[in-house]
LODOMAR-138173 format. One record per residue (C-alpha): x, y, z; residue in one letter. Coordinates in steps of 0.1 Angstrom, whole numbers, padded with zeros to 4 digits, always signed. Layout:
BEGIN
XYZA...
This chain:
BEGIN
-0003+0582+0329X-0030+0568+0309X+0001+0548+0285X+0013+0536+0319X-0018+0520+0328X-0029+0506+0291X+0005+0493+0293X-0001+0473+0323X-0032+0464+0315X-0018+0447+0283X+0015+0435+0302X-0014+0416+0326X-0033+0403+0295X-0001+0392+0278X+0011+0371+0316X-0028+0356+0317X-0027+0346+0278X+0008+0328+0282X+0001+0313+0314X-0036+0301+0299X-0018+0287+0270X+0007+0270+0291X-0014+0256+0313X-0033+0239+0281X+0002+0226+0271X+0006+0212+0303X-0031+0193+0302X-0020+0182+0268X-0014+0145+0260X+0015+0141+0241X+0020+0115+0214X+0047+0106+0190X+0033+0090+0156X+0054+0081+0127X+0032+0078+0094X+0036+0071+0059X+0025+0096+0030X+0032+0106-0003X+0033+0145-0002X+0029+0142-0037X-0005+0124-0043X-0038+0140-0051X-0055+0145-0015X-0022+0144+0006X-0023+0184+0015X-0060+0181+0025X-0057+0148+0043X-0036+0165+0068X-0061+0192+0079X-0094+0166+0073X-0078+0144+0090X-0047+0147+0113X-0055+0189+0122X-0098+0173+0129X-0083+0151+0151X-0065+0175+0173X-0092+0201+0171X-0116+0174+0182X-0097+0165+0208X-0079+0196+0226X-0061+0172+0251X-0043+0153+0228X-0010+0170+0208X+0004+0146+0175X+0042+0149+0171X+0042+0135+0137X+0072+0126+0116X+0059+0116+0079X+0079+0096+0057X+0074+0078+0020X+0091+0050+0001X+0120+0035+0014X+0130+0064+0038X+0104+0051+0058X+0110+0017+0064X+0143+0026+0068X+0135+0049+0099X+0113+0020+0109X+0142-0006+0108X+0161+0019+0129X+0132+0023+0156X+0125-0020+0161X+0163-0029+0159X+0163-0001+0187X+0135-0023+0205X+0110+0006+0210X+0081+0022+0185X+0066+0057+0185X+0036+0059+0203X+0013+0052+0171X+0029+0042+0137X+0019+0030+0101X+0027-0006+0095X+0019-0035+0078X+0003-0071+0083X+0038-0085+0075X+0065-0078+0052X+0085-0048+0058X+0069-0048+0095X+0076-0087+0104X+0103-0068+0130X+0074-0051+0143X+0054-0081+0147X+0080-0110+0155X+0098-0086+0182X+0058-0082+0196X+0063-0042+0195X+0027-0035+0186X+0000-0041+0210X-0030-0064+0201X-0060-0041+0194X-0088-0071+0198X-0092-0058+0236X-0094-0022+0228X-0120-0030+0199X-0139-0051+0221X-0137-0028+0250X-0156+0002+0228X-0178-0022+0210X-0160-0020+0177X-0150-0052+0165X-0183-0068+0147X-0183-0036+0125X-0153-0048+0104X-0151-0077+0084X-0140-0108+0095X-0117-0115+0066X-0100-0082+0079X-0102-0090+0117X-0085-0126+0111X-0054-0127+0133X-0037-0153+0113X-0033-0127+0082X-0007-0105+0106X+0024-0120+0111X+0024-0112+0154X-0007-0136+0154X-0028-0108+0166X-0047-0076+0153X-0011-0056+0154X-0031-0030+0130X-0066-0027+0120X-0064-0029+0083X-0080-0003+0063X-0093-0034+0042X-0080-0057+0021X-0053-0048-0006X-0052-0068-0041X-0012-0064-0053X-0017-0067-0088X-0040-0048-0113X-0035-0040-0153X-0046-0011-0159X-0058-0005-0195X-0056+0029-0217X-0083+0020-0244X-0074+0049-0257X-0040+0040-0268X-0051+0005-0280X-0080+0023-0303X-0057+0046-0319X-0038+0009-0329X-0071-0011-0339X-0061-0029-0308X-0085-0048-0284X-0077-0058-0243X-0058-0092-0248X-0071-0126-0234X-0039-0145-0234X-0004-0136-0233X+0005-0144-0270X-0025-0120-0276X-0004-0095-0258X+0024-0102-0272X+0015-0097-0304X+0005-0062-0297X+0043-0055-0286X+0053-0045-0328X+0020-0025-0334X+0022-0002-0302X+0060+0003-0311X+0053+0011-0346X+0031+0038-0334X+0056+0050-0305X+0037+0038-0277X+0052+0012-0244X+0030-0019-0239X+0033-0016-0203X+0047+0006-0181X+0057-0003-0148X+0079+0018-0122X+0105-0011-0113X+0136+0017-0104X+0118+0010-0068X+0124-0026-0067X+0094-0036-0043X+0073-0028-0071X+0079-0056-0093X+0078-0083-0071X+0047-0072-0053X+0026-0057-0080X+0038-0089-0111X+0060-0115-0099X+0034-0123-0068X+0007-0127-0087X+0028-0147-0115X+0040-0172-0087X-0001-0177-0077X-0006-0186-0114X+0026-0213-0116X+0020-0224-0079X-0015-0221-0071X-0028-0202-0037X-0007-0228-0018X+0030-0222-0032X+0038-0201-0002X+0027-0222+0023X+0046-0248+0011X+0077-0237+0014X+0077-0223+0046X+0063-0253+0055X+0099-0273+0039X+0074-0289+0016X+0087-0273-0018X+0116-0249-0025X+0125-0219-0043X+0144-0243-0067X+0111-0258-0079X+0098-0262-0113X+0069-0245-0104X+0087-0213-0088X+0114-0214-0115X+0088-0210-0143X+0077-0178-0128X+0113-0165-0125X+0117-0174-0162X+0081-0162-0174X+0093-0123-0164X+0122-0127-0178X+0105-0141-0210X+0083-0106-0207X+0116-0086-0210X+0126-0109-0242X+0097-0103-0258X+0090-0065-0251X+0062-0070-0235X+0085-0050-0203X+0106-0024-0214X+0140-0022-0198X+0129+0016-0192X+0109+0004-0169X+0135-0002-0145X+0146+0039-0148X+0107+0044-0145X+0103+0060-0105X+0071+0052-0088X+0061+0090-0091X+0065+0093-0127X+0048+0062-0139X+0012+0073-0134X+0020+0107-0155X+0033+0085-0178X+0005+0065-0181X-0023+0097-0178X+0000+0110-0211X-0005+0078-0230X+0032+0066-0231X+0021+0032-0233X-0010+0009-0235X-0012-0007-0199X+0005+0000-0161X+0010-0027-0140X+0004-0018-0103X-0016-0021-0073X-0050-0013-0065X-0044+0015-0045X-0025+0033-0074X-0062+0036-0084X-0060+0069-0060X-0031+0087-0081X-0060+0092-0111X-0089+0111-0091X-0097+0142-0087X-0075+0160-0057X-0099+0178-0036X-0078+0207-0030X-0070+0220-0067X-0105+0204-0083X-0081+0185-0106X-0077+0150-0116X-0045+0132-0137X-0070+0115-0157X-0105+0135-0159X-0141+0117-0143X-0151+0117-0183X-0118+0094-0194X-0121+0073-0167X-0152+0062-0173X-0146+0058-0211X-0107+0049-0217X-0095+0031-0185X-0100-0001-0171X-0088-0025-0141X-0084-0058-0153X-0067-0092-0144X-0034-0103-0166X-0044-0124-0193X-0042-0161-0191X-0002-0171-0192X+0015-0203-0209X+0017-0230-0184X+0000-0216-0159X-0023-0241-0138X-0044-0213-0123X-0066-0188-0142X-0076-0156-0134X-0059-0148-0100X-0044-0116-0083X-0021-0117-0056X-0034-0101-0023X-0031-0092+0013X-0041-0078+0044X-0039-0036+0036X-0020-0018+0059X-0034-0001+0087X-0016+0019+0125X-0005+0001+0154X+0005+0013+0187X+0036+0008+0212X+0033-0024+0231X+0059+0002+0250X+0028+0020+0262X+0018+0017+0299X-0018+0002+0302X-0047+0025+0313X-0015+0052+0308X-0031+0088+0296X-0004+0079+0265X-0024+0047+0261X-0057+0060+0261X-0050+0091+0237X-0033+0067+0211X-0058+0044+0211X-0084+0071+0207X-0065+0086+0173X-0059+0046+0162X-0099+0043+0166X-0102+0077+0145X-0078+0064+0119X-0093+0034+0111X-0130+0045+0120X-0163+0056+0097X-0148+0093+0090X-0114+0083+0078X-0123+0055+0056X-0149+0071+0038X-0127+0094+0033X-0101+0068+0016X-0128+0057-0003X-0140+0087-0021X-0104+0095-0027X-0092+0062-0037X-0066+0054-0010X-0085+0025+0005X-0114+0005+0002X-0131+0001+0041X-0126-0029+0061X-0159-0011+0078X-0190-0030+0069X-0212-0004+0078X-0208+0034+0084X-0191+0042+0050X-0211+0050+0019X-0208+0041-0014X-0232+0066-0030X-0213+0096-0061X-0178+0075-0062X-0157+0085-0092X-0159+0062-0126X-0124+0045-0115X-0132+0043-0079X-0163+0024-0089X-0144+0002-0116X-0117-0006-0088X-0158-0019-0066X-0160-0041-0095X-0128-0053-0102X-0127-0070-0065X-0164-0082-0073X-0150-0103-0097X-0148-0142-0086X-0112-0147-0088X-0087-0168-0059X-0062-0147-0042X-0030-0156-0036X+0003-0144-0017X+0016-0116-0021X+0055-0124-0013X+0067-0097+0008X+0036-0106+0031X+0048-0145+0029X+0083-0139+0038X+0104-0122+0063X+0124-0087+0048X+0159-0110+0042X+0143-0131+0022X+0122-0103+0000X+0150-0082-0005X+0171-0103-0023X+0142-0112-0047X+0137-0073-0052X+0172-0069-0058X+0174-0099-0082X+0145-0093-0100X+0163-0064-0114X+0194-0076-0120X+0173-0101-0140X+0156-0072-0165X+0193-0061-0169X+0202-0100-0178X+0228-0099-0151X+0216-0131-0136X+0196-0163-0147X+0164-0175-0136X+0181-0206-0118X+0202-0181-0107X+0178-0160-0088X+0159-0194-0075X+0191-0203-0059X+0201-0172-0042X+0164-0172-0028X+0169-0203-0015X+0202-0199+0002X+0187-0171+0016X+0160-0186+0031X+0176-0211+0046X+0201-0189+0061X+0172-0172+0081X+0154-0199+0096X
C-alpha cells in the first residue's frame, strides 16, 4: 500500500514538474539567430557558455535557436535566406560586402532608434556609429569596432636565425626571398586556397597604395575604371610578388585554418592577414594554452605595415572597414515580444560584457568608448593597441566598396593570376565588364 501511494505521490510530482516546465516553454520568447564562428579558434568553446548560455540564463524568457556557420557555408546560407526575402530573427552580418543583399533589399532594421531609445548611442564612437560606412545607409549592425584588413605579421625569430632584419621597402624584402629559402623557410605565408583572403587582407591595401584613399570612390562614381593605370599596377604588383617569391604558389593550397599553425611553427618569416587573426595566437581560456606563448609574443612577433612598394604614391597605409557586428529582421513586428527579445540579445552582443570579452581574447577591438578595460591584455593584443595607434590613412577595403558580383570575380581571378592563368590586363578587364554589367 505504501508503493501505491509513493508511487502516486511521484506520478503527481512528475505531472507538476512537466506541466511547470511547459508552462516556462510556453512564457518563453522564441528567437531564431544565425551566427558566424570558427569552432576551431582559441575561445570559441567558452564563448558559447560566457556568452550565448549568460544570455539565456540571464534572461529566462528568452530561448536562442542558433544555427552557427563559418567560412563560406555561411554566406552561402545567408545568400539563401535574402534571395528568399526574409532574415532570422538576429543574424551576423557585415557593413557591406558579402551582406550588400542584406542591406540593399533593407532586411535589417536600423538600430539608431533602439540605441537612442535605451540611451546607448553616445557610448560608441562616432567613426563606428557613421551610417554612411554601411551600405543600407543606416546602423544595419552595431560594429564591434573598426577592422584594419591588412597586417604583416613578423616572426623575428625566423629572420634572426637568417641575420635578417624587418624590411623597409620591397626590394629589401625581396632580397630576403634566397636567404630564407636557403635556410628552408617561406617569406610569407598567406592562406589564399579561401580566395577572399587575398583580396581583402593584400590586394586592398595594394590598390590604397597605387590609388590613394579615393580609388574606390572614383569608380563607382564613373570617374576612373578598373582598366586604369593606377588599378592595373596593383594587379601587376601581386603578380610581380609571385615572380619574385616573395608569395609562394603554396599559398594558394594554404587553408585559412592551417596558416596560423604554420606560422606559430616557423614555416616562413611573415603572414599576411587581418587584424583580427591576431586572436588565433592568445591564449584559449578553456585549455590555458596559447599557439604562440605570452613570452614569444612579446619577444619574436610583431604587427607591422608592408613596406614601402615601387610606384606607389601613398606610404604607409592599410586598407580598412567598418567590423562586423548583428543585425535584426526588419521582418520583426514593432513593439512585437520577438522585437523586443532580439533587440535585448543585439544590445548584449554588442554591449560592455561582450566586447571586453573580444578584447581580452583578441576577436575585436570595442567600438565602446567607455565600459571596456584595457588593463593585463596579452603582449600581441597590446601590439595589435599600437599598431592602430600608428598615424597611417585608411583606405577601402574592396569587398566593402563593391557589391558580391563584382568581388567575386576579383577573388576568383586573383587566383587564377598566382597560377598564371590570366594576365593583369586580363583581370582589369573582366572586373570591368563585370561592373558594368551590374549597375
Amino acid at each position: 500500500m505504501k508503493k501505491v501511494v509513493l508511487a502516486a505521490m511521484v506520478a503527481a510530482s512528475m505531472v507538476s514538474s512537466v506541466f511547470a516546465l511547459g508552462e516556462k516553454k510556453a512564457k518563453q520568447t522564441v528567437i531564431t539567430v544565425l551566427d558566424y564562428q570558427d569552432a576551431t579558434a582559441p575561445n570559441s568553446y567558452e564563448d558559447n557558455k560566457l556568452v550565448w548560455e549568460a544570455f539565456e540564463a540571464a534572461h529566462p524568457d528568452i530561448k536562442i535557436e542558433r544555427e552557427v556557420l563559418f567560412n563560406e557555408p555561411f554566406h552561402q546560407k545567408v545568400a539563401a535566406y535574402a534571395a528568399s526575402g526574409k532574415m532570422p530573427d538576429v543574424f551576423y552580418m557585415f557593413p557591406s560586402g558579402r551582406s550588400t543583399a542584406i542591406h540593399e533589399k533593407k532586411l535589417a532594421k536600423d538600430l539608431t532608434p533602439f540605441m537612442k531609445k535605451d540611451g546607448i548611442y553616445e557610448d560608441y564612437s562616432a567613426a563606428c556609429m557613421d551610417p554612411k560606412g554601411q551600405a543600407s545607409g543606416y546602423v544595419a549592425e552595431i560594429p564591434f569596432g573598426l577592422t584594419v584588413s591588412h597586417v604583416l605579421y613578423v616572426n623575428k625569430e625566423v629572420l634572426d636565425d637568417c641575420g635578417l632584419s624587418i624590411p623597409k621597402t620591397y626590394d629589401e624584402l625581396k632580397a630576403q626571398v634566397p636567404v630564407l629559402k636557403a635556410k628552408g623557410y617561406e617569406t610569407i605565408l598567406m592562406a589564399n586556397m579561401d580566395d577572399w583572403v587575398m583580396q581583402s587582407c593584400l590586394f586592398s591595401m595594394v590598390a590604397g597604395r597605387f590609388g590613394g584613399a579615393g580609388w574606390a570612390d572614383a569608380i563607382l562614381a564613373g570617374k576612373a575604371k578598373f582598366t586604369d593605370d593606377n588599378f592595373k599596377k596593383s594587379v601587376e604588383f601581386i603578380k610581380t610578388m609571385y615572380d619574385d617569391g616573395v608569395l609562394s604558389q603554396k599559398t594558394l593550397a594554404t587553408s585559412y585554418g592551417d596558416v596560423t599553425g604554420q606560422f606559430a611553427a616557423n614555416k616562413g618569416a611573415y603572414m599576411i592577414d587581418g587584424d583580427w587573426r591576431a586572436a588565433a595566437f592568445l591564449t584559449d581560456q578553456s585549455t590555458g594554452k596559447a599557439l604562440i606563448s605570452p613570452e614569444r609574443q612579446q619577444k619574436s612577433i610583431e604587427m607591422i605595415s608592408f613596406p614601402e612598394i615601387p610606384g606607389e604614391i601613398v606610404h604607409g597605409t592599410n586598407s580598412g572597414t567598418l567590423g562586423v557586428g548583428y543585425g535584426m529582421s526588419s521582418k520583426l513586428k514593432k513593439n512585437s515580444k520577438e522585437e523586443k527579445a532580439a533587440w535585448e540579445l543585439i544590445k548584449w552582443l554588442s554591449g560592455p560584457y561582450c566586447q571586453q570579452r573580444r578584447l581580452d581574447t583578441g576577436a575585436a577591438f570595442p567600438s565602446l568608448t567607455k565600459g571596456v578595460s584595457y588593463e593585463g591584455l596579452e603582449p600581441l593584443s597590446a601590439k595589435r593597441a599600437d599598431f592602430y595607434l600608428t598615424p597611417t590613412a585608411t583606405t577601402p577595403v574592396f569587398d566593402s566598396a563593391f557589391n558580391s558580383d563584382v568581388a567575386s570575380v576579383l577573388n576568383a581571378d586573383l587566383q587564377a593570376l598566382g597560377l598564371g592563368k590570366k594576365t593583369p590586363a586580363q583581370v582589369c578587364e573582366a572586373l570591368q565588364k563585370v561592373f558594368d554589367s551590374s549597375k
